[in-house]
Residue, then its C-alpha position, 0 to 999 in steps of 0.5 A: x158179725x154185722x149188726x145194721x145201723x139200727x142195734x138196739x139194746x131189748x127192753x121187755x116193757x116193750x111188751x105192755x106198751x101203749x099204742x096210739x090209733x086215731x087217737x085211743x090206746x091200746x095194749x100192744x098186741x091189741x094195736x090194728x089197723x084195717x086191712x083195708x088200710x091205705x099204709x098195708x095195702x098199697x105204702x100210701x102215707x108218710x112217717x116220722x121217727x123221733x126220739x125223747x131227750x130229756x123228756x122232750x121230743x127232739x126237733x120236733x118242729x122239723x119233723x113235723x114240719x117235714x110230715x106236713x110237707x110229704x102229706x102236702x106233696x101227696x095230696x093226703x089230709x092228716x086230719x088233725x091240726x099239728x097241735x092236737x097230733x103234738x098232744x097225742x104225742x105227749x098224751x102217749x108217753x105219759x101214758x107209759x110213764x116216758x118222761x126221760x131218754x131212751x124212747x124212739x117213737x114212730x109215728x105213721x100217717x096213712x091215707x085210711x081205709x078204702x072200700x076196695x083193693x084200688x090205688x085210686x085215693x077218690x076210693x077212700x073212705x075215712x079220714x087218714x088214720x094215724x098211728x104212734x108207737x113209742x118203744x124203750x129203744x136204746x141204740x147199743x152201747x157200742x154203736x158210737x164206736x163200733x165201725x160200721x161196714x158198708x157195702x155199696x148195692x145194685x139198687x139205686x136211689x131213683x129220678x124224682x119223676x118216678x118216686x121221689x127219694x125225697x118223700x118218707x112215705x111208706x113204700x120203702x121197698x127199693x131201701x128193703x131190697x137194698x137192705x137186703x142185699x147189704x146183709x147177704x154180702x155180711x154188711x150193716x148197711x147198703x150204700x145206694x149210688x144214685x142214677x148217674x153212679x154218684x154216691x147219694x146215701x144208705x139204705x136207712x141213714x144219709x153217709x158221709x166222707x171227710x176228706x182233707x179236714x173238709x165233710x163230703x156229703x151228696x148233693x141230697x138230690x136223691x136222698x131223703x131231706x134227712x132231719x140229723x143230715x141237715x142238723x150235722x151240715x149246720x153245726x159242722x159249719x158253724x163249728x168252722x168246718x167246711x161242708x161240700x154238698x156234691x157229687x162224688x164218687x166210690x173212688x172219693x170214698x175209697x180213699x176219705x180219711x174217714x166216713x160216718x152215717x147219720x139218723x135220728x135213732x143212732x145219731x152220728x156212727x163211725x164208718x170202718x169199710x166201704x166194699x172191703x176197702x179199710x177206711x181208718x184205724x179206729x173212730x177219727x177225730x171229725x167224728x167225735x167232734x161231730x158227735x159232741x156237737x151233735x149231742x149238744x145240739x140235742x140238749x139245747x133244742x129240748x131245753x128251749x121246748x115247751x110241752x102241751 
């Protein structure tokens, strides 16, 4: 049965967690944001999703750093200077006694709230409001080996003259909709080609090929610009392994020795099928090293933090 990339193991803690809003905590089911709010009526704003290692967030610097550039590339204010949102962060595990792993914390950044139902941004009338939520979110047991099929969808990563796949903004209805349709056809996720029908990512995480011991990725011309895809890209090369950002087609990946997605909250996940098409017997050796170095990179990030 698929499962989608995202798995996770239910913890009831999650019911009495603390939320973050503007900087004051609320129960859980007591968290609101107006419904004039720019994120609920029109997606304006953008996200990061982090998770907690070892009591530190990892890579936090490019997230950060990645959030900053999309509310820059929108023209949005976040209001806060990145110390006092890294503050906050922190405040709020502590708040909920999440000092160790297993937490995966989003946090939101939208426009504000507007006097009228409008796109214009000259009708807000707050400073942005930001939210954090962090949960006891574990990817599931099996999602280090559990291939993943893929079923490449209709819907297309778009031109950036029309909404940049590059941006984590929150109007993700295009990813939704292939979302969608990859679980109509009994699939984990969609694979998304992009306007000239080379393969450009999945509907929630980046994919990759491994053909004759060299990583194929996309050219990341049409994807967003993935905090784990860049992290993979890096250690692989310095682990010696050749990695080509590319074009490249679904008969590439029909015929890859093996495939992989990767995202901040399941890592790197093996890739079993791609449109019925068997891709391996099982996880193949280039994954696993890749998730080895992977979760090296992760310990040696957090050891090198120091928190507010």
């Amino acid at each position: 049965m698929a499962q989608g990339t995202h798995l996770y193991v239910p913890d009831p803690r999650n019911d009495t967690v603390l939320i973050d809003v503007n900087g004051e905590h609320f129960a859980r089911a007591e968290a609101k944001v107006s419904v004039f709010d720019s994120g609920f009526m029109l997606g304006d704003g953008v996200w990061e999703g982090i998770r907690l290692h070892h009591g530190r967030l990892a890579f936090l610097d490019r997230h950060l750093d990645r959030l900053w550039r999309g509310a820059k590339a929108i023209h949005m204010d976040i209001g806060v200077p990145r110390e006092e949102l890294e503050r906050r962060l922190y405040a709020l595990l502590d708040a909920n006694g999440m000092d160790g792993d297993g937490v995966h914390v989003r946090l939101m950044v939208t426009r504000g709230v507007r006097s009228t139902p409008y796109q214009d941004p000259r009708v807000v009338v707050t400073p942005a409001t930001i939210v954090l939520i962090p949960e006891w979110k574990e990817p599931a047991p099996e999602t280090a080996t559990r291939m993943l099929n893929l079923f490449t969808v209709h819907v297309r990563r778009g031109y950036p003259d029309v909404q940049d796949p590059m941006l984590n903004s929150h109007s993700k209805l295009n990813c939704i909709t292939a979302c969608i349709q990859a679980a109509q056809a009994g699939a984990d996720e969609g694979l998304m080609l992009d306007p000239h029908g080379f393969v450009a990512t999945c509907n929630s995480t980046h994919f990759f090929i491994v053909k004759d011991g060299e990583i194929w990725t996309s050219s990341g011309d049409y994807c967003l610009d993935g905090i784990t895809r860049g992290m993979v890209i890096e250690i692989a090369r310095e682990a010696g392994v050749v990695v080509r950002e590319r074009n490249f087609s679904l008969t590439h990946v029909y015929g890859a020795d093996e495939a992989f997605t990767t995202g901040t909250f399941a890592g790197v996940a093996p890739v079993g099928s791609v449109d019925g098409r068997v891709l391996g017997t099982g996880r193949g050796p280039m994954v696993e090293k890749l998730q080895r170095l992977y979760l090296a990179r992760i310990d040696e990030d957090v050891r090198g933090q120091t928190r507010p």
